[in-house]
mmCIF entry with sequence, helices, sheets and N, C-alpha, C, O atoms, coordinates in Angstrom:
data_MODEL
# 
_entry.id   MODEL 
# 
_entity.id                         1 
_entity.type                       polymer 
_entity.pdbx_number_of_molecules   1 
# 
_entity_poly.entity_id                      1 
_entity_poly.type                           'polypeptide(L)' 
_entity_poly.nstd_linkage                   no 
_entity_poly.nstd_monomer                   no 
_entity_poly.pdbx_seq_one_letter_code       
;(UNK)(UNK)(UNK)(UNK)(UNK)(UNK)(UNK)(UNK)(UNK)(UNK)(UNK)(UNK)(UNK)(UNK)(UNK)(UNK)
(UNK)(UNK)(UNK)(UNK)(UNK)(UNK)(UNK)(UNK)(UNK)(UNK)(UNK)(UNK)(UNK)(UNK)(UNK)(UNK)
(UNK)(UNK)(UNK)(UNK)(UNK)(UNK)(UNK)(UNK)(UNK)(UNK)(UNK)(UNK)(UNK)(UNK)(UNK)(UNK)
(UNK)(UNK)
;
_entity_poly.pdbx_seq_one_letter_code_can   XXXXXXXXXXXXXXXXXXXXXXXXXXXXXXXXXXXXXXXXXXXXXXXXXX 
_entity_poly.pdbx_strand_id                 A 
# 
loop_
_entity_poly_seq.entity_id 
_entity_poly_seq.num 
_entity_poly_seq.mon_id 
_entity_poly_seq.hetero 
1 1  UNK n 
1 2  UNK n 
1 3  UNK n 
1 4  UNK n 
1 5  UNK n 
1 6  UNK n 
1 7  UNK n 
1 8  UNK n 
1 9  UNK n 
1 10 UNK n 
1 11 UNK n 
1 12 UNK n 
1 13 UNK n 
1 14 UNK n 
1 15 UNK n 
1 16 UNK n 
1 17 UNK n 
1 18 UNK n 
1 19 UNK n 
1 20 UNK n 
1 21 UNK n 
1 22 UNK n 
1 23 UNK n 
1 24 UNK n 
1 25 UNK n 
1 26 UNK n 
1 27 UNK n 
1 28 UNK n 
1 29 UNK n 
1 30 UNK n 
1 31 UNK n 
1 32 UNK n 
1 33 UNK n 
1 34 UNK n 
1 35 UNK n 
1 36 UNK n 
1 37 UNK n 
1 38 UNK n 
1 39 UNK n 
1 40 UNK n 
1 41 UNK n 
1 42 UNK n 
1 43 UNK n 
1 44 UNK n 
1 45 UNK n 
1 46 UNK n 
1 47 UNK n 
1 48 UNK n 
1 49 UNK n 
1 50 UNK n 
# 
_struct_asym.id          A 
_struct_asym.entity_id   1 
# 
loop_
_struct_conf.conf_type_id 
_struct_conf.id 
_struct_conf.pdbx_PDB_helix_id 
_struct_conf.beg_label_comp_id 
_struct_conf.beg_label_asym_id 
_struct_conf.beg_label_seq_id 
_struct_conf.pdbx_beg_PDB_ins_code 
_struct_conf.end_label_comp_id 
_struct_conf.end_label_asym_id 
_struct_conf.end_label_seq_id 
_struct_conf.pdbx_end_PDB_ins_code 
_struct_conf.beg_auth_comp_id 
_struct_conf.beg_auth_asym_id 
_struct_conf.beg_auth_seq_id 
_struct_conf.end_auth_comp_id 
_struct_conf.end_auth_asym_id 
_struct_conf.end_auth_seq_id 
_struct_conf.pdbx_PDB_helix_class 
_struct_conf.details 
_struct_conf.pdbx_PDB_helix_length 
HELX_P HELX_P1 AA1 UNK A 3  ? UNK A 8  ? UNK A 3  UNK A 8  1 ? 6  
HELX_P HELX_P2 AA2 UNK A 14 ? UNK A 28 ? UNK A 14 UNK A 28 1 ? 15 
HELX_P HELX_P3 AA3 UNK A 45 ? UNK A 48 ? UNK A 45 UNK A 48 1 ? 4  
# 
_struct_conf_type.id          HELX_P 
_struct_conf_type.criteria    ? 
_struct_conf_type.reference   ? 
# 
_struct_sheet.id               AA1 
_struct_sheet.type             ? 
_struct_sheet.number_strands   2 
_struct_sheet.details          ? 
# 
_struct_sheet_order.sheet_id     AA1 
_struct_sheet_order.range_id_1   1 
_struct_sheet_order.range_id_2   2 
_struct_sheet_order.offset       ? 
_struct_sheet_order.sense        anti-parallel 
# 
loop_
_struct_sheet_range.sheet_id 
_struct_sheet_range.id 
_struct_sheet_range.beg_label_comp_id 
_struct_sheet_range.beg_label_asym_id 
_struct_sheet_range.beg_label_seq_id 
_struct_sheet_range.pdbx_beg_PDB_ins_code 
_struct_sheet_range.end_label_comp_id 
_struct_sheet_range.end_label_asym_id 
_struct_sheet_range.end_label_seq_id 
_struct_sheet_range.pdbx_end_PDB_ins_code 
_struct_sheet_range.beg_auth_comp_id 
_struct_sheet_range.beg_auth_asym_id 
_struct_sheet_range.beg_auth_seq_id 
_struct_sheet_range.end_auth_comp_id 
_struct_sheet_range.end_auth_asym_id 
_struct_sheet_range.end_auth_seq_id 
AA1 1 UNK A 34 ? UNK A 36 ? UNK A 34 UNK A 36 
AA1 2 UNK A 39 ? UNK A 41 ? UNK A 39 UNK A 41 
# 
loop_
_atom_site.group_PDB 
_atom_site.id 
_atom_site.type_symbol 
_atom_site.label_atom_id 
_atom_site.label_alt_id 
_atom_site.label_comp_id 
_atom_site.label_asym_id 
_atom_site.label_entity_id 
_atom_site.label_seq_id 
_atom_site.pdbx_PDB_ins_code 
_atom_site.Cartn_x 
_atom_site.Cartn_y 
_atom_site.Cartn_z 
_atom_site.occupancy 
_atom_site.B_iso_or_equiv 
_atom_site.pdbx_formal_charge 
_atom_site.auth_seq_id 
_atom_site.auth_comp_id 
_atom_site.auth_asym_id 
_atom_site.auth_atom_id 
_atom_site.pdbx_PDB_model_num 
ATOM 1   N N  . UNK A 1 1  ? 0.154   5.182  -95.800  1.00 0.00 ? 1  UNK A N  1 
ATOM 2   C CA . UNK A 1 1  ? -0.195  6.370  -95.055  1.00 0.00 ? 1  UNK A CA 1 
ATOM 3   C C  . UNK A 1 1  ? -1.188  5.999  -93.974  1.00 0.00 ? 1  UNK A C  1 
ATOM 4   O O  . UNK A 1 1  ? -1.831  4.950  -93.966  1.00 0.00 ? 1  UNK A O  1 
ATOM 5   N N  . UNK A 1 2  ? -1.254  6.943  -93.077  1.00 0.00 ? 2  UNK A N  1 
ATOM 6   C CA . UNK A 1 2  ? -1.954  6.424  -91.760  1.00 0.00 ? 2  UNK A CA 1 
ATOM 7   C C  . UNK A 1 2  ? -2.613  7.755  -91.266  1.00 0.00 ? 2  UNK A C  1 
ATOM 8   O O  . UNK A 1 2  ? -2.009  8.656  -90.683  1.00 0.00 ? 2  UNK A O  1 
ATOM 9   N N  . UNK A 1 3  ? -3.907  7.744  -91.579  1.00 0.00 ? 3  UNK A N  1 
ATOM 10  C CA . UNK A 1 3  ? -4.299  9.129  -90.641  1.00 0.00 ? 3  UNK A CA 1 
ATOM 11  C C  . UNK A 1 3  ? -4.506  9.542  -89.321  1.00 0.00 ? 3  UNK A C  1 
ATOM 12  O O  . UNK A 1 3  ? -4.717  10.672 -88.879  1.00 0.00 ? 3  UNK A O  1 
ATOM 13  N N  . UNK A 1 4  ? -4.418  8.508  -88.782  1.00 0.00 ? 4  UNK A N  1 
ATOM 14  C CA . UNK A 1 4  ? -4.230  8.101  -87.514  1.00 0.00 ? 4  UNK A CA 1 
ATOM 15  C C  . UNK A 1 4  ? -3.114  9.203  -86.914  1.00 0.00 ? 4  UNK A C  1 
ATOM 16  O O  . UNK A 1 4  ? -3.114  10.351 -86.470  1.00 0.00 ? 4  UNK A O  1 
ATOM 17  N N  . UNK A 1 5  ? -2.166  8.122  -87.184  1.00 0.00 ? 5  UNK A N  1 
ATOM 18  C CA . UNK A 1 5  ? -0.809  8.843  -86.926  1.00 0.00 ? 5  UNK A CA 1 
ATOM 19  C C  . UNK A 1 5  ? -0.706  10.130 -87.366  1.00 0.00 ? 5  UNK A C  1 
ATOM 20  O O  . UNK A 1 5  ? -0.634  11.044 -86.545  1.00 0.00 ? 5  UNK A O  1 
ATOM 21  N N  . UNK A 1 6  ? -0.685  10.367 -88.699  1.00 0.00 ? 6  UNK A N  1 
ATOM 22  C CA . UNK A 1 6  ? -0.477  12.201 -88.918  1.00 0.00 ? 6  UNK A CA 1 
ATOM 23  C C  . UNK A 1 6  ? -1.717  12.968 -88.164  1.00 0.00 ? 6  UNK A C  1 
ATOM 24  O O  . UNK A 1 6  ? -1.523  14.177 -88.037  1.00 0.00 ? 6  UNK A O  1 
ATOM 25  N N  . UNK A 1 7  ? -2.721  12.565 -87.743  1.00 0.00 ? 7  UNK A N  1 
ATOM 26  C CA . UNK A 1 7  ? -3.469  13.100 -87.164  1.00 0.00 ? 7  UNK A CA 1 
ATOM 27  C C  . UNK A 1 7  ? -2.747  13.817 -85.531  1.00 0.00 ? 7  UNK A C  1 
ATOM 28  O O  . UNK A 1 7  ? -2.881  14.930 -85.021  1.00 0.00 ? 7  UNK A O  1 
ATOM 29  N N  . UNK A 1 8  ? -1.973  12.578 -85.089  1.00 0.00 ? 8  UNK A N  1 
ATOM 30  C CA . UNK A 1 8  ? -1.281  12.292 -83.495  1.00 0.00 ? 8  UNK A CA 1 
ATOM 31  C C  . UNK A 1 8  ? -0.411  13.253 -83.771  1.00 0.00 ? 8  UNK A C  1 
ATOM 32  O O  . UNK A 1 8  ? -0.576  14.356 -83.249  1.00 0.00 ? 8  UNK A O  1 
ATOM 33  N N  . UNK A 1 9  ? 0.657   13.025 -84.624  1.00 0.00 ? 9  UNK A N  1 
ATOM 34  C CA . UNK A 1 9  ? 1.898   13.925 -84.824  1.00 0.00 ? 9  UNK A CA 1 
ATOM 35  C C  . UNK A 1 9  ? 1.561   15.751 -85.343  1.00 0.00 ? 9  UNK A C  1 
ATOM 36  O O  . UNK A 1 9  ? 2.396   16.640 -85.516  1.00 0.00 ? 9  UNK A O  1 
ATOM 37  N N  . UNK A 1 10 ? -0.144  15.829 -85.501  1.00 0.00 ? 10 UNK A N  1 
ATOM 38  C CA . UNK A 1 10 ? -0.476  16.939 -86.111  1.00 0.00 ? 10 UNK A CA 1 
ATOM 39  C C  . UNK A 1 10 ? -0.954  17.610 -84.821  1.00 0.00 ? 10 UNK A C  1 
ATOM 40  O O  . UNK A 1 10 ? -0.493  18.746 -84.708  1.00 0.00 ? 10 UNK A O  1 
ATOM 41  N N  . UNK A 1 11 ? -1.932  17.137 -83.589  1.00 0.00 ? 11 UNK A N  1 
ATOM 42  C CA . UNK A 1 11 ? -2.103  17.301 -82.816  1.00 0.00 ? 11 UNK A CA 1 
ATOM 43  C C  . UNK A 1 11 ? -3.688  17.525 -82.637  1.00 0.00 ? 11 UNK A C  1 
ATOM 44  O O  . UNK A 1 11 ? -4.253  18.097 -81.705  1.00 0.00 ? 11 UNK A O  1 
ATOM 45  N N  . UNK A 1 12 ? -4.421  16.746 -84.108  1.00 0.00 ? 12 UNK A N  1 
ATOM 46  C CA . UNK A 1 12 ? -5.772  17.448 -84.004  1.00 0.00 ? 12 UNK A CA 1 
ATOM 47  C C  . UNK A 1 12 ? -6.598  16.005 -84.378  1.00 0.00 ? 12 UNK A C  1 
ATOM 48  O O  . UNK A 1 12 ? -6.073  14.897 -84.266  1.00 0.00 ? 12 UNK A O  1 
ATOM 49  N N  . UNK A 1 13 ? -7.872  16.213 -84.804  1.00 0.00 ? 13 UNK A N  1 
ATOM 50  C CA . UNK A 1 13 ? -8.318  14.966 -84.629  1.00 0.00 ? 13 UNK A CA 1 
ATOM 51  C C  . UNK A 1 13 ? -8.284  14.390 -85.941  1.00 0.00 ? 13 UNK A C  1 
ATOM 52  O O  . UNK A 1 13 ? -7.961  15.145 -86.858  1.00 0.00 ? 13 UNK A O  1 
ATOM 53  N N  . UNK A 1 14 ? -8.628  12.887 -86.273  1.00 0.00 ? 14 UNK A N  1 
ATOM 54  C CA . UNK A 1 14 ? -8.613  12.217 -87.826  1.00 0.00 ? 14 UNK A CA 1 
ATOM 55  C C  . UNK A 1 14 ? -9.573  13.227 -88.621  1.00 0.00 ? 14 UNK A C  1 
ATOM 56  O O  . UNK A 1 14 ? -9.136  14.119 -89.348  1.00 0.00 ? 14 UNK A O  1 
ATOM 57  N N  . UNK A 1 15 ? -11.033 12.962 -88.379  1.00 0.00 ? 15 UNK A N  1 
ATOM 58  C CA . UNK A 1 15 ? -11.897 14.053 -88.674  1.00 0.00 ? 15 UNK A CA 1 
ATOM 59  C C  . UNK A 1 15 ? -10.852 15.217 -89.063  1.00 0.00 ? 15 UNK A C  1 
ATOM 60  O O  . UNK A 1 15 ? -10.289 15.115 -90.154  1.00 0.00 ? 15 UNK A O  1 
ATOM 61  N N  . UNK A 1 16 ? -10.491 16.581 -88.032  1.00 0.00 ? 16 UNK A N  1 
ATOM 62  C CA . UNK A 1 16 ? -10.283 17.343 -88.514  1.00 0.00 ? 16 UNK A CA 1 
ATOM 63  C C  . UNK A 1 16 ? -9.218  17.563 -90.146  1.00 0.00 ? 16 UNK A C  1 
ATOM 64  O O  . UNK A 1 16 ? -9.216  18.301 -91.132  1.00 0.00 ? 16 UNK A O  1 
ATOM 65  N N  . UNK A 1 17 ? -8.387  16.350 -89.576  1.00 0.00 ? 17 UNK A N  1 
ATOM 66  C CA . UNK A 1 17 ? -6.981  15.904 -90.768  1.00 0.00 ? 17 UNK A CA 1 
ATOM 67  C C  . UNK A 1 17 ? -7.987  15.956 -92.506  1.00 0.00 ? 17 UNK A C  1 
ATOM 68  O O  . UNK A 1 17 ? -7.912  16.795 -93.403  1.00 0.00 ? 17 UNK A O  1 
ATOM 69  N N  . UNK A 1 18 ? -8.643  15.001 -92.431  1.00 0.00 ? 18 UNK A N  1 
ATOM 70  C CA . UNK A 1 18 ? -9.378  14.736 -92.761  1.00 0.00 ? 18 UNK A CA 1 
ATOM 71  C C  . UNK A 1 18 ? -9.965  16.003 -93.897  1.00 0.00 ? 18 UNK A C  1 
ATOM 72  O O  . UNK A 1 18 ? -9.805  16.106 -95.113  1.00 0.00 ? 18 UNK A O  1 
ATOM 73  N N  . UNK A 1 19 ? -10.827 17.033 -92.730  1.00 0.00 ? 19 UNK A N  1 
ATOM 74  C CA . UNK A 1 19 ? -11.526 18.097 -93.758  1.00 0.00 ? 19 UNK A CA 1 
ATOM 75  C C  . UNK A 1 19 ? -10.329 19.294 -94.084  1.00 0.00 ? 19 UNK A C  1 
ATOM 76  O O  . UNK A 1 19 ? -10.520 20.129 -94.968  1.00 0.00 ? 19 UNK A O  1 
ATOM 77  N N  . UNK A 1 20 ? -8.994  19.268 -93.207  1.00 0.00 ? 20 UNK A N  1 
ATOM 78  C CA . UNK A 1 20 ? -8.209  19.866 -94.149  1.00 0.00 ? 20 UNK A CA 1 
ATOM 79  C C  . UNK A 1 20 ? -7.726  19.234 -95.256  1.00 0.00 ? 20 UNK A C  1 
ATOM 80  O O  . UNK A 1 20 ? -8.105  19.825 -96.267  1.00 0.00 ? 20 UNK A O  1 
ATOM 81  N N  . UNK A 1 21 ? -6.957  18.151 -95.524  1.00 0.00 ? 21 UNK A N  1 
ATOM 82  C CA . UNK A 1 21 ? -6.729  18.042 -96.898  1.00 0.00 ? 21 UNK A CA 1 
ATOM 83  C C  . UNK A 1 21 ? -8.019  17.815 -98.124  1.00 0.00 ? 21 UNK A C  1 
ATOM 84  O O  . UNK A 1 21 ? -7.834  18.271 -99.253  1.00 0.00 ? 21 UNK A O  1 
ATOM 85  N N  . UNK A 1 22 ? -8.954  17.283 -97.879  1.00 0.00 ? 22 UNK A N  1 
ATOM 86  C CA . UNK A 1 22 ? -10.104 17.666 -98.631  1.00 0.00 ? 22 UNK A CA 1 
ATOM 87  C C  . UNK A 1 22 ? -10.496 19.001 -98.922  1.00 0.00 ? 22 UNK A C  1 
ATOM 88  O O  . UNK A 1 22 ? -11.003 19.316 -99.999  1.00 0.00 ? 22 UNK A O  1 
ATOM 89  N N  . UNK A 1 23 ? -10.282 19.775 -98.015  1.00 0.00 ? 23 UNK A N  1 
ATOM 90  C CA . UNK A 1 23 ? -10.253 21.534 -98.385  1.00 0.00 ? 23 UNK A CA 1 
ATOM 91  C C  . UNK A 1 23 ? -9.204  21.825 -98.678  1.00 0.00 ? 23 UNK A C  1 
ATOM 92  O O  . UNK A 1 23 ? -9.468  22.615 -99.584  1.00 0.00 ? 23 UNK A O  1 
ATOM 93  N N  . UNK A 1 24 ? -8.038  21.803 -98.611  1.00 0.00 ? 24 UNK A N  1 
ATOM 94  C CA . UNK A 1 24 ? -7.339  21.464 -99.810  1.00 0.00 ? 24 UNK A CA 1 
ATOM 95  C C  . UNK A 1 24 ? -7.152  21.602 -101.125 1.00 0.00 ? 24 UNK A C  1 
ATOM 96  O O  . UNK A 1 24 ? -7.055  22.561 -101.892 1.00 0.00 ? 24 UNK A O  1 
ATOM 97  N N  . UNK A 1 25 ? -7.103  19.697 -101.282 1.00 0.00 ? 25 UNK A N  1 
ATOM 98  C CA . UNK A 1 25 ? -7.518  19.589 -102.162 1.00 0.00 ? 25 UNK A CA 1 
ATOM 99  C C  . UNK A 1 25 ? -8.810  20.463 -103.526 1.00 0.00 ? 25 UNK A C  1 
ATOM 100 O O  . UNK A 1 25 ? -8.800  20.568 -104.753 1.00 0.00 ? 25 UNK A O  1 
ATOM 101 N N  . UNK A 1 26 ? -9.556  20.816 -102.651 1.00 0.00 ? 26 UNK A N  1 
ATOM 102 C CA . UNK A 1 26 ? -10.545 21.755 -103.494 1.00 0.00 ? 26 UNK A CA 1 
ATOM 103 C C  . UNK A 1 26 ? -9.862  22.924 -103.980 1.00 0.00 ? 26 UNK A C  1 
ATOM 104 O O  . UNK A 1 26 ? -9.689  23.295 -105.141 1.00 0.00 ? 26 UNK A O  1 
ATOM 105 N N  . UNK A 1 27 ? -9.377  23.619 -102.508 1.00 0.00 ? 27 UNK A N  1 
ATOM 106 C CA . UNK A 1 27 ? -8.475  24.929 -103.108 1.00 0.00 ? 27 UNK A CA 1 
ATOM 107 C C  . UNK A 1 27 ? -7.845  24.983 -104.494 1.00 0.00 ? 27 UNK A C  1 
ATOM 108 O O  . UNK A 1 27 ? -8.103  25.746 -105.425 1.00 0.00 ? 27 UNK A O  1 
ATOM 109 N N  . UNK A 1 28 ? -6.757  23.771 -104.394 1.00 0.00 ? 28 UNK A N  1 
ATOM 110 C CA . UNK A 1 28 ? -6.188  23.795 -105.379 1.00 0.00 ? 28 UNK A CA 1 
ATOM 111 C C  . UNK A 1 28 ? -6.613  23.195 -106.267 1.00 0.00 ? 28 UNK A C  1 
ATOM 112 O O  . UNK A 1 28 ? -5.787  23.367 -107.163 1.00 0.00 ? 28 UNK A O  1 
ATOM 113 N N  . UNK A 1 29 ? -7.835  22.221 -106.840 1.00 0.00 ? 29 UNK A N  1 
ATOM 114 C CA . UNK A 1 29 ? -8.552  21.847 -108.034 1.00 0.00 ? 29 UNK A CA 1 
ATOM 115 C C  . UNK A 1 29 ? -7.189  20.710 -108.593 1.00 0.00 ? 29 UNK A C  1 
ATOM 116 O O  . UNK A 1 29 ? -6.706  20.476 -109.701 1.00 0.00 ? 29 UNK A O  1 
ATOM 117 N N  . UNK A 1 30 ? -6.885  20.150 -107.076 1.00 0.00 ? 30 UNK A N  1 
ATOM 118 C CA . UNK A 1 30 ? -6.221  18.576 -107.508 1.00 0.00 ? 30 UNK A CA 1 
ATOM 119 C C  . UNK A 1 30 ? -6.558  17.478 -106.374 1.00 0.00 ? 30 UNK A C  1 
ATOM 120 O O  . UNK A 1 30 ? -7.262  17.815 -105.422 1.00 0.00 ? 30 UNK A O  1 
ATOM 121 N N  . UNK A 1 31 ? -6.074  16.210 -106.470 1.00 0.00 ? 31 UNK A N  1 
ATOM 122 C CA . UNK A 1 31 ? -6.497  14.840 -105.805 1.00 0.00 ? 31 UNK A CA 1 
ATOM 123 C C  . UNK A 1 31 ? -4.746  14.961 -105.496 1.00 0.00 ? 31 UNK A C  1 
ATOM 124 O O  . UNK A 1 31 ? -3.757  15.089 -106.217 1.00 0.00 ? 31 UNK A O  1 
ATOM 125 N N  . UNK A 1 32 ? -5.061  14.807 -103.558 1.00 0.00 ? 32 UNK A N  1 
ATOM 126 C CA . UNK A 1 32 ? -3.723  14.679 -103.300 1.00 0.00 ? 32 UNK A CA 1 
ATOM 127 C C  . UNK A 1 32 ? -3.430  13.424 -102.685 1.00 0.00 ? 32 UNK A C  1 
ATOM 128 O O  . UNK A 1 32 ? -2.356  13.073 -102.195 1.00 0.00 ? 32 UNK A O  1 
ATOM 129 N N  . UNK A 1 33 ? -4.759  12.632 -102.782 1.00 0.00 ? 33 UNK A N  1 
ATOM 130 C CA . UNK A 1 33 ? -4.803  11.448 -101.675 1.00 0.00 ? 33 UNK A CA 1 
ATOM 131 C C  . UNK A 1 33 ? -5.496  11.125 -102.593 1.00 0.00 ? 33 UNK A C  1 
ATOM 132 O O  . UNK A 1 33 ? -5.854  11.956 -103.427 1.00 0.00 ? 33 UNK A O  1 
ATOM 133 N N  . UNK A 1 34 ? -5.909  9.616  -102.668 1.00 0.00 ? 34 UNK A N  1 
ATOM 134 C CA . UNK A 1 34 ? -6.621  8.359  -103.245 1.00 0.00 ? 34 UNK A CA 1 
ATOM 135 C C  . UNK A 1 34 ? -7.117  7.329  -102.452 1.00 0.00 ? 34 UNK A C  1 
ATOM 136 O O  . UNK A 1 34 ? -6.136  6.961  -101.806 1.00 0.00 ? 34 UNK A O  1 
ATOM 137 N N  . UNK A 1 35 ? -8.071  6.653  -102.129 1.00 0.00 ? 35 UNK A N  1 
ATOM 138 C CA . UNK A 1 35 ? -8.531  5.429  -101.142 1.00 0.00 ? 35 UNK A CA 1 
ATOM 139 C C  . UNK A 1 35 ? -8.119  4.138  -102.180 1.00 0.00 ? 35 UNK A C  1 
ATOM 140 O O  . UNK A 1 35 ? -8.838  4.016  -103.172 1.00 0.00 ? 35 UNK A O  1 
ATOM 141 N N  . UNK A 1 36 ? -7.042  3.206  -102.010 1.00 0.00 ? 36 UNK A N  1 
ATOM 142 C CA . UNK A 1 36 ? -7.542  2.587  -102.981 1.00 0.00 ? 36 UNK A CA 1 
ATOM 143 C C  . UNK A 1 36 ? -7.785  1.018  -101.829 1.00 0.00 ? 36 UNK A C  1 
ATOM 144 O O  . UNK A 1 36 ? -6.958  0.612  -101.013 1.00 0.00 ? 36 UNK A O  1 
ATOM 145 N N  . UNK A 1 37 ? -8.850  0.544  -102.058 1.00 0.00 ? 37 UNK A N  1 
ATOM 146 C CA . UNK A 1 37 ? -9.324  -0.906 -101.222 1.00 0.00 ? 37 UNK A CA 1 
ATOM 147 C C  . UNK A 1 37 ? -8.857  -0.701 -99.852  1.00 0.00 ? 37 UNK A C  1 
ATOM 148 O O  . UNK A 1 37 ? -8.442  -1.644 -99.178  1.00 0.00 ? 37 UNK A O  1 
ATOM 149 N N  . UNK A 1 38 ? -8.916  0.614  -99.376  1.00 0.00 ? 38 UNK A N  1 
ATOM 150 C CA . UNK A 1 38 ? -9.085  0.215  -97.858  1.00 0.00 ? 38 UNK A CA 1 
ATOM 151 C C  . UNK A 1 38 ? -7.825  1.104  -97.235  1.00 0.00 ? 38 UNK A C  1 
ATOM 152 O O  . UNK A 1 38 ? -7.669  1.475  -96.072  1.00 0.00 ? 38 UNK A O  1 
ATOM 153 N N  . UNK A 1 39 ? -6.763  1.377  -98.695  1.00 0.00 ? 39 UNK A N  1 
ATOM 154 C CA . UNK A 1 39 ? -5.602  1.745  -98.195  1.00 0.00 ? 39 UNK A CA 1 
ATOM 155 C C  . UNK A 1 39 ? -5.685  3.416  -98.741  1.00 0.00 ? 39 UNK A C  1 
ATOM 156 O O  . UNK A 1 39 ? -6.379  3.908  -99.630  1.00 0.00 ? 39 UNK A O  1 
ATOM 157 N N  . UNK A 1 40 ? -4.964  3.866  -98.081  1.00 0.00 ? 40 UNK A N  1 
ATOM 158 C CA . UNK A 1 40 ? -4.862  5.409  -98.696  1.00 0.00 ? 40 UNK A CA 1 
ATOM 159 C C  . UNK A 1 40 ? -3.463  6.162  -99.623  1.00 0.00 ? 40 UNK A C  1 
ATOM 160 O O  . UNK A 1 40 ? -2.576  6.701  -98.961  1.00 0.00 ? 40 UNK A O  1 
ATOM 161 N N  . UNK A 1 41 ? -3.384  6.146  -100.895 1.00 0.00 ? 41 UNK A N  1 
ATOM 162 C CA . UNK A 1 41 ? -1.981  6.350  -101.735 1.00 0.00 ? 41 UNK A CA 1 
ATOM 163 C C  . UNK A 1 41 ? -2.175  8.010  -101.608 1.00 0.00 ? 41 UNK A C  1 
ATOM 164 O O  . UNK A 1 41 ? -3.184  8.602  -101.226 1.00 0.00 ? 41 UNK A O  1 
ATOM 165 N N  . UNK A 1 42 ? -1.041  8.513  -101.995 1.00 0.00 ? 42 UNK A N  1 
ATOM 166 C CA . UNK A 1 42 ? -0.816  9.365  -102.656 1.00 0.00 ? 42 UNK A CA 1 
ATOM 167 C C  . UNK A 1 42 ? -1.205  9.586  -104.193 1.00 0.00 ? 42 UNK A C  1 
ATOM 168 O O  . UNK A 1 42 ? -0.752  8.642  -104.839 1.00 0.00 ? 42 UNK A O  1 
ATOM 169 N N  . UNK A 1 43 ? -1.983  10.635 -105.128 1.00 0.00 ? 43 UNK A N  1 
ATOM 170 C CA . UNK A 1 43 ? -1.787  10.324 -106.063 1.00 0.00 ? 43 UNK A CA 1 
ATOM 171 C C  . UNK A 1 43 ? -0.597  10.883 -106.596 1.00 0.00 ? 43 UNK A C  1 
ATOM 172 O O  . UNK A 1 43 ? 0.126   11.410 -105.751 1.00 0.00 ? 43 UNK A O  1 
ATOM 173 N N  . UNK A 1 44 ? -0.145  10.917 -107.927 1.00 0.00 ? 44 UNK A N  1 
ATOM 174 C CA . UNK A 1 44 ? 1.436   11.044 -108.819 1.00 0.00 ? 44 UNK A CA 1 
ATOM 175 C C  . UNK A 1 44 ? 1.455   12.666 -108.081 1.00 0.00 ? 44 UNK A C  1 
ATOM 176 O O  . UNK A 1 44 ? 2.246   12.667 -107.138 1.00 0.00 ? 44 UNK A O  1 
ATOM 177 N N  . UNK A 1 45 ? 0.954   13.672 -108.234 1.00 0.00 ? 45 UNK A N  1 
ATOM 178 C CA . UNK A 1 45 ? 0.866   14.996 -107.706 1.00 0.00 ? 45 UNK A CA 1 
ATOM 179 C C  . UNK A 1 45 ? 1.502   14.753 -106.437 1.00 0.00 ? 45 UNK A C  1 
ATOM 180 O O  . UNK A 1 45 ? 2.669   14.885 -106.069 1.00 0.00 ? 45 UNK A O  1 
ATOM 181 N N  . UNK A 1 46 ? 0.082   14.227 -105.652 1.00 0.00 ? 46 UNK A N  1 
ATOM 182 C CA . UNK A 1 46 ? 0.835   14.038 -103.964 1.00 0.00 ? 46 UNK A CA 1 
ATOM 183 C C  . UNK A 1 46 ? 1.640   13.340 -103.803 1.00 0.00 ? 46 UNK A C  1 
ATOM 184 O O  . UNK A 1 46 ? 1.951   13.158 -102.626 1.00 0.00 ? 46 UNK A O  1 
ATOM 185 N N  . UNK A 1 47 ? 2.218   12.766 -104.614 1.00 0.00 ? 47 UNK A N  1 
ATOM 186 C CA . UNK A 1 47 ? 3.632   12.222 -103.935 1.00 0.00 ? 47 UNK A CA 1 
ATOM 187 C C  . UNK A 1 47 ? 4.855   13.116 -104.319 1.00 0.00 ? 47 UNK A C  1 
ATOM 188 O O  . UNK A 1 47 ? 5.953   13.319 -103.801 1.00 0.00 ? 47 UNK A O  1 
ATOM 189 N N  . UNK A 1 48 ? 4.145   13.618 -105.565 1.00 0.00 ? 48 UNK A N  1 
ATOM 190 C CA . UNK A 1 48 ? 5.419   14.866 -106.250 1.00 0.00 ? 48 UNK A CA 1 
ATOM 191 C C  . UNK A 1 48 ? 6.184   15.932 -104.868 1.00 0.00 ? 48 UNK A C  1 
ATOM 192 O O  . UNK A 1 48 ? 7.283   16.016 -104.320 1.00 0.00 ? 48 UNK A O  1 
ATOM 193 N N  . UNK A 1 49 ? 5.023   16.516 -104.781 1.00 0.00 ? 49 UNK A N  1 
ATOM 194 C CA . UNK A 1 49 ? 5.020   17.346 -103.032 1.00 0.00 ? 49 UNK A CA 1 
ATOM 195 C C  . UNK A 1 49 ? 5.117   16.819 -102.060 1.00 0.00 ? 49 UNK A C  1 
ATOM 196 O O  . UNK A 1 49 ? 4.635   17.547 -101.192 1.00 0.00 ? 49 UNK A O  1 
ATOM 197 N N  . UNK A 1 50 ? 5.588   15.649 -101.532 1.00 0.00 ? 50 UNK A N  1 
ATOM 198 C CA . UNK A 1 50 ? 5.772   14.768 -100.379 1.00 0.00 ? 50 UNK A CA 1 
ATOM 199 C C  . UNK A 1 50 ? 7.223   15.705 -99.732  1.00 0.00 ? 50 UNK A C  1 
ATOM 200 O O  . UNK A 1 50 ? 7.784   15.338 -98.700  1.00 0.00 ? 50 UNK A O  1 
# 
């Protein structure tokens, strides 16, 4: 995953990408993203909803 890019194709900035799925994420009281060493996964949830 690249936030970069979904940021480009979203039309807003990384930042903003950023504090929406973290707000989000809160809303719904799940982890839809993971950092792992640098890289960013989906967790089993967020990939369920992909």
């Amino acid at each position: 995953m690249d936030y970069q890019y979904a940021a480009k194709k979203s039309g807003i900035t990384v930042d903003e990408l950023v504090h929406t799925i973290k707000a989000l994420e809160e809303e719904l009281n799940i982890k839809l993203i993971r950092p792992e060493g640098g890289v960013v996964e989906l967790t089993e949830i967020g990939a369920f909803y992909r």
